[in-house]
N, C-alpha and C positions, 0 to 999 in steps of 0.2 A: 403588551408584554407577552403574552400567551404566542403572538405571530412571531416572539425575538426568540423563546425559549423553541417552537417548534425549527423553527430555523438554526439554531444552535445543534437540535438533537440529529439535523437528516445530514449536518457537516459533522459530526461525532461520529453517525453509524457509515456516514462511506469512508473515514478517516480511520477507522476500525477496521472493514475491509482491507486498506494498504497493509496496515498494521498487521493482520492478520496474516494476510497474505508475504509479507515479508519476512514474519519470524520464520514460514513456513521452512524458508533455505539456512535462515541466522542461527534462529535455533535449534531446531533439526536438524541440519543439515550443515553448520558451521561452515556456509559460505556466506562471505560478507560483498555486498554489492550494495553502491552507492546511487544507482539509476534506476531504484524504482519508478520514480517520479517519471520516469520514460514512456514505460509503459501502464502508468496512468493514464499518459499525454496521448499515446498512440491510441487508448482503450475509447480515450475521449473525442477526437478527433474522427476517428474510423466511424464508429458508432453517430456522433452529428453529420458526417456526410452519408452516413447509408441512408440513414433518415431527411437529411435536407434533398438528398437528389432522387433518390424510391421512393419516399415516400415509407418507407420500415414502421414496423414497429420496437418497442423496447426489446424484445426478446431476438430479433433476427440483427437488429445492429447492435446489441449487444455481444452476439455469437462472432457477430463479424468483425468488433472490437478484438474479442478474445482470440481469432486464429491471424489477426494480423500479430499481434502482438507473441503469440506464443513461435509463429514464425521468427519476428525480430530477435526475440529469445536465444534462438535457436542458432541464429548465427552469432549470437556473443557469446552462447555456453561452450559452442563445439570447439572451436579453438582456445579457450581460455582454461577449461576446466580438463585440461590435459594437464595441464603442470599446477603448480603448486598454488595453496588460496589466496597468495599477495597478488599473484599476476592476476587473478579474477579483480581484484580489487580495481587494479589499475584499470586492466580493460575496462570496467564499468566504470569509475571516472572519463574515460574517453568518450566513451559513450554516451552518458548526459550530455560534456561539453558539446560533442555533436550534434546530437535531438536536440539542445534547445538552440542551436546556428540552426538548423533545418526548420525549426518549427518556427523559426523568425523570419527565416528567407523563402521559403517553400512560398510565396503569396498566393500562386494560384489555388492551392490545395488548403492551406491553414488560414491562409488572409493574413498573415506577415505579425507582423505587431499587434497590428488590430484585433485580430483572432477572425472567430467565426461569431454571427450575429445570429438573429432570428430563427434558433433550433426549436423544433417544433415539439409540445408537451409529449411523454413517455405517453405510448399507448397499449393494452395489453388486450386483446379482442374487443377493438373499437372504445373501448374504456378509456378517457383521458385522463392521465393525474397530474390536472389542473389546480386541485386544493393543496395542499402543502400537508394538510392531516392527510390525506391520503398517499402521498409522498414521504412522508414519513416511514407508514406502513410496508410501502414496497421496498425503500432502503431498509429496514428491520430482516421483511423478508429476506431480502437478498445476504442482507449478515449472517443471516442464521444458516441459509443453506451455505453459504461459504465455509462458516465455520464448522459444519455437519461433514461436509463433502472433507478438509481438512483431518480433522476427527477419524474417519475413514482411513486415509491415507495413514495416518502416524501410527492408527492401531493396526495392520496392514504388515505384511511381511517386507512391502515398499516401505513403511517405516521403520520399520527395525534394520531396515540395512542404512539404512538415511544416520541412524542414532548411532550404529558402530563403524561407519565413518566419518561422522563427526568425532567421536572417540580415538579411534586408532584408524587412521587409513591406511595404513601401512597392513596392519594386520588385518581389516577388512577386505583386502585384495589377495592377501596368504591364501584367505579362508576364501577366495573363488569368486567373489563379490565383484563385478565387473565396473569400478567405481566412478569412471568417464562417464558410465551411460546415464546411471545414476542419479549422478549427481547434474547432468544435462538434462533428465526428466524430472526434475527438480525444481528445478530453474522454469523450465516452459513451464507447468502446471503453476509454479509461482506466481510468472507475468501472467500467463493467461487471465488469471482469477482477479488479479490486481485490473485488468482491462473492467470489471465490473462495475471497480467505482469508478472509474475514469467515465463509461458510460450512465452513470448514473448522475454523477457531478457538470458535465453536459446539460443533459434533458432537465435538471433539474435548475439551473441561472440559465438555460437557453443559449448562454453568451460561455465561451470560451476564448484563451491568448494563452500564449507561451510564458506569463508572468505564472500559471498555476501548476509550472512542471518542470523549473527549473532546480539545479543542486540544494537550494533551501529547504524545500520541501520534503529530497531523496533524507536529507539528514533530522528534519521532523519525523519523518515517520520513524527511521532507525531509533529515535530518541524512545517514541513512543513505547517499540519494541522494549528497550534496557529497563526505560522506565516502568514500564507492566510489568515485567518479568520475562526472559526469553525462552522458548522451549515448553510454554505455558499455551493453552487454547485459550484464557482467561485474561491471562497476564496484558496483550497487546489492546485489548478491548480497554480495559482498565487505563493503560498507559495514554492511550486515544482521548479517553474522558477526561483525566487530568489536564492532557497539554491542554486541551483545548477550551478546557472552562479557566484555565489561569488567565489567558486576556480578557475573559470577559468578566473576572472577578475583579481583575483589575483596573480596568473600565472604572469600576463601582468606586474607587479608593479618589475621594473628593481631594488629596493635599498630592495627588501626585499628574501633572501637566500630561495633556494625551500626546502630545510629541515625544517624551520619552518612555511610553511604556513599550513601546518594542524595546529598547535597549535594555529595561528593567528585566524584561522578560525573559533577551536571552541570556539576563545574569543567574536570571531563576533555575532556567534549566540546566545551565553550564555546572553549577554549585549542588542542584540536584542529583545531575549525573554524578557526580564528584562524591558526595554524600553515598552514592546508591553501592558505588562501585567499593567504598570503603565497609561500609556494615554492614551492605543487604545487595550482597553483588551479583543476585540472582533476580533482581527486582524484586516488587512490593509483590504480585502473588507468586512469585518462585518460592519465598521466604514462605507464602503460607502453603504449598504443597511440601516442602519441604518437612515443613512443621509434621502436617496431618501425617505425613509417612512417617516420622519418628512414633507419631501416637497410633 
């Protein structure tokens, strides 16, 4: 029980990273992009080959996770986030559909379908983290400086221009705000950070495929995001913990067949979102910062 619940918490806190990592553009930054999940897949990918063929450690294939991806970034933001937030939309659906053909077909480099096999445990000055309690720890870590590093950013003169062009970008450009660039360093800082859990969700099953980076998962994390609350440091951590103790609560529920709780599930979330968007359309802690500022 103890190995299900440690296991549950180290896929909450890199599920929290995305999460995190995605309000960063959603709600700060009211760009909406549907290929996170992309660059999860690239963060994850990069990071198992620096380390299956160098021999890396967590920290140098993680970095190298992070500047491929804040590269791939880079060429989706720079022509997309010239015109208006629908076409970023689109572009980023293009984009998943693409990385996961590539991450299917790529066989030399991904291993096709199969994925990548026998990626070697996170190491941090020869330190292995072989126990899962200790893997825990270093996913913790890593949440928190993400969320730190974050934090930074939004409290940050880069955040105040992020928040009055998510507000008015029309009038955000009046006022000299150069909103292309922006809103392009937005995005990379985004993906970059999101490559974190990518390489941590790697080192930690060893075993990677293109089933853990497909469009399902772009729209779980966005869920997460609504569902915590958007524009929150709190809210996506929260939204993280919910989604993802729902299947394992319902796992527990003895009159309902394990064939269809996925389907139950995504009535949960569908009806949730539904719910959220009608009484508490800022999510569950937006409504409580909300609160506190009235008090």
């Amino acid at each position: 029980m103890l190995a299900y619940i440690i296991n549950l918490a180290i896929l909450i806190g890199i599920n929290a990273i995305l999460a995190v990592t995605l309000n960063f553009i959603l709600g700060y930054a009211g760009i909406f992009s549907i290929a996170h999940a992309v660059f999860f897949g690239v963060g994850a990918y990069t990071a198992s080959l620096v380390a299956m063929k160098f021999g890396a450690g967590f920290i140098p294939a993680t970095a190298a996770g992070m500047l491929v991806s804040g590269i791939l970034s880079l060429a989706l933001a720079l022509p997309a986030l010239r015109v208006r937030g629908e076409y970023f939309v689109a572009a980023s659906l293009g984009l998943q559909m693409l990385a996961v053909t590539i991450f299917s077909e790529w066989k030399p480099v991904t291993g096709g379908i199969g994925g990548l096999i026998g990626i070697p445990p996170a190491t941090i000055f020869d330190f292995a983290f072989t126990d899962p309690l200790h893997f825990l720890g270093l996913t913790l870590v890593c949440l928190v400086l993400v969320v730190l590093a974050i934090r930074q950013l939004v409290r940050s003169s880069f955040g105040r221009s992020l928040k009055a062009i998510r507000d008015d970008e029309v009038a955000a450009s009046a006022f000299g705000k150069n909103v292309a660039v922006i809103k392009t360093l937005a995005v990379v800082v985004s993906c970059s950070l999101a490559a974190v859990a990518g390489s941590l969700f790697a080192f930690y099953l060893s075993f990677i495929n293109v089933e853990s980076f497909v469009l399902d998962v772009s729209v779980q994390v966005m869920a997460m995001v609504i569902i915590g609350g958007t524009a929150t440091l709190l809210g996506p951590v929260i939204g993280a913990i919910l989604v993802l103790l729902l299947p394992a609560l319902l796992s527990y529920l003895p009159y309902l067949p394990p064939t269809e709780i996925g389907s139950i599930q995504q009535m949960i979330y569908g009806l949730a979102m539904v719910l959220l968007m009608i009484f508490r359309p800022a999510g569950l802690w937006g409504f409580q910062d909300s609160e506190a500022r009235k008090a």
